[in-house]
C-alpha positions in Angstrom: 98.3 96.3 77.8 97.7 94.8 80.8 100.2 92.2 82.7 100.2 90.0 85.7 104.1 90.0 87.5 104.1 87.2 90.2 107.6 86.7 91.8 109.0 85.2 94.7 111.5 88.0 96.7 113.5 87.4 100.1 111.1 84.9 101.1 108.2 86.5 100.3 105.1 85.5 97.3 104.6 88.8 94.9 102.0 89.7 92.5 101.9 93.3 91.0 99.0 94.3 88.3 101.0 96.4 85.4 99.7 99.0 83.0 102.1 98.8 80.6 102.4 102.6 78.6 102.0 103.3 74.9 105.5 104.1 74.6 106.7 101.4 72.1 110.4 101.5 72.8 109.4 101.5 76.6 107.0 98.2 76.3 110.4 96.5 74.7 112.7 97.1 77.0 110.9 95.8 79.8 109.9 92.9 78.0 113.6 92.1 77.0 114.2 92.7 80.6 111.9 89.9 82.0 113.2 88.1 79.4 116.8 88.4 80.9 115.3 87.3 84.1 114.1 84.1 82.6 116.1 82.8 80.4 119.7 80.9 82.5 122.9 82.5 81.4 125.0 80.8 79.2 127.7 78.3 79.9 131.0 79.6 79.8 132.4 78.7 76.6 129.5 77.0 75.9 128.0 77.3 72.1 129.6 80.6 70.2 127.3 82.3 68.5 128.5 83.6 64.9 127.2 86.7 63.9 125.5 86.9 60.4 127.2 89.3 58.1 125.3 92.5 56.2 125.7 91.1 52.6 127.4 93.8 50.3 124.8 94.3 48.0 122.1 95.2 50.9 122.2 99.5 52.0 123.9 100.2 55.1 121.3 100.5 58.0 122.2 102.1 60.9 121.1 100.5 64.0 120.2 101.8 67.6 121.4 100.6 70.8 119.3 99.7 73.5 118.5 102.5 75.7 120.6 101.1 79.0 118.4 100.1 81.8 119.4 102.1 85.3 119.8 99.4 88.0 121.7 99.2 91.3 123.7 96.3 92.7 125.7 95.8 95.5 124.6 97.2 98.8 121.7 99.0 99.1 120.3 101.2 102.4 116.5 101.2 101.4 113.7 103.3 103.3 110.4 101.5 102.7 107.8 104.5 100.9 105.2 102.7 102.9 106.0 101.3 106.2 109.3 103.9 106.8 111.4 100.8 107.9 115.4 101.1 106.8 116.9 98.1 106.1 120.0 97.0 104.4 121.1 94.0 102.0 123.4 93.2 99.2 121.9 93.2 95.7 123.6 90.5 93.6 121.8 91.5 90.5 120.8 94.7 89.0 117.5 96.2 90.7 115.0 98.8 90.4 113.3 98.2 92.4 112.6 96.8 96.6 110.5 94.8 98.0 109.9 95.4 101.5 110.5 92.7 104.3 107.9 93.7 106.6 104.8 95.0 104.9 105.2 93.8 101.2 105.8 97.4 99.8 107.7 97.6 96.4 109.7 101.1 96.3 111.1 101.7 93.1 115.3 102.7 93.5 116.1 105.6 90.9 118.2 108.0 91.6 120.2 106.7 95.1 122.7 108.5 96.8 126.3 106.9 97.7 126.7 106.5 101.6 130.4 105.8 102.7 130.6 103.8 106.3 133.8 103.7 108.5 133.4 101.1 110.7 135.0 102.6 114.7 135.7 99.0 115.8 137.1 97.3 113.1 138.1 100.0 110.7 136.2 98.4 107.8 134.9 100.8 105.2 131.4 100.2 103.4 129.9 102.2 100.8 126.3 101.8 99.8 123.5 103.3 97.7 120.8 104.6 99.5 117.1 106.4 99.2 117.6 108.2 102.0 116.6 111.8 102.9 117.6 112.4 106.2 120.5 114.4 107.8 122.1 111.1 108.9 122.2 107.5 107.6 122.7 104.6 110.2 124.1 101.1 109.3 125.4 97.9 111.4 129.0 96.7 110.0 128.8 93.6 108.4 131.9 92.4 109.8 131.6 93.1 113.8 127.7 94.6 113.9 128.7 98.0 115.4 126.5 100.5 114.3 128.0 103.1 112.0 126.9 106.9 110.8 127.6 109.2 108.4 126.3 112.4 107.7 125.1 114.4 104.4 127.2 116.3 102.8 125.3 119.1 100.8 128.6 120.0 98.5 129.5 116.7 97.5 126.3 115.1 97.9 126.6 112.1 99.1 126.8 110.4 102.9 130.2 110.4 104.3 131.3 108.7 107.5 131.0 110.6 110.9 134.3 111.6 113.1 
């Protein structure tokens, strides 16, 4: 199955061209996920939904949860896969994916590393997920704009903040 995505990200006028897989469980989940997408939250308090009861006479079914979708919020330290430009922003909703600034580029976010930030001016501490690769992760504080470092640390493998 083929599907057109069109989307509107940071400013900027997407379409992607999906093959969707023949994986049946696969082809549901991301349809309930741009579903998600769509459809406005509920007001809270708004209409309660009641929940129709198995009726005694009917066989216990067991039912499956929904295999949880992996997605990142908060900040995220993001190397373009294209273009190789690092930049930073703060995800309000759970992502997969990134869509770069400058060249259009979506990289897809799976697996991210944490990076922890100390801030030398202010003393602020920022931890973010990153796709980074490098030795050393660089990052402006949000608060006062000095740049801040931290360095990989193979043993507990994550970023942590340079002395």
């Amino acid at each position: 199955m083929l599907i057109y995505i069109k989307s509107g990200e940071a400013g900027w006028e997407v379409e992607r061209q999906i093959e969707l897989p023949d994986d049946e469980k696969l082809v549901r989940s991301i349809l309930r996920s741009v579903k998600r997408r769509l459809d406005p939250p509920k007001a809270a308090g708004g209409g309660i939904e009641e929940k129709a009861e198995p009726s005694p006479a009917a066989p216990a079914q067991e039912t499956k949860e929904p295999e949880a979708e992996e997605g990142y919020r908060g900040f995220l330290l993001v190397k373009c896969q294209n273009c190789g430009k690092i930049y930073a922003y703060n995800a309000r909703s759970e992502t997969t994916e990134s869509v770069c600034r400058d060249c259009g580029h979506t990289t897809p976010l799976r697996m991210l590393a944490q990076a922890l930030f100390d801030c030398p001016k202010c003393g602020t501490k920022w931890t973010y997920k990153t796709n980074l690769l490098g030795a050393e992760a660089t990052c402006r504080c949000i608060q006062c704009g000095t740049e801040m470092r931290a360095r990989w640390h193979k043993n507990l493998r994550k970023y942590v903040p340079q002395e």
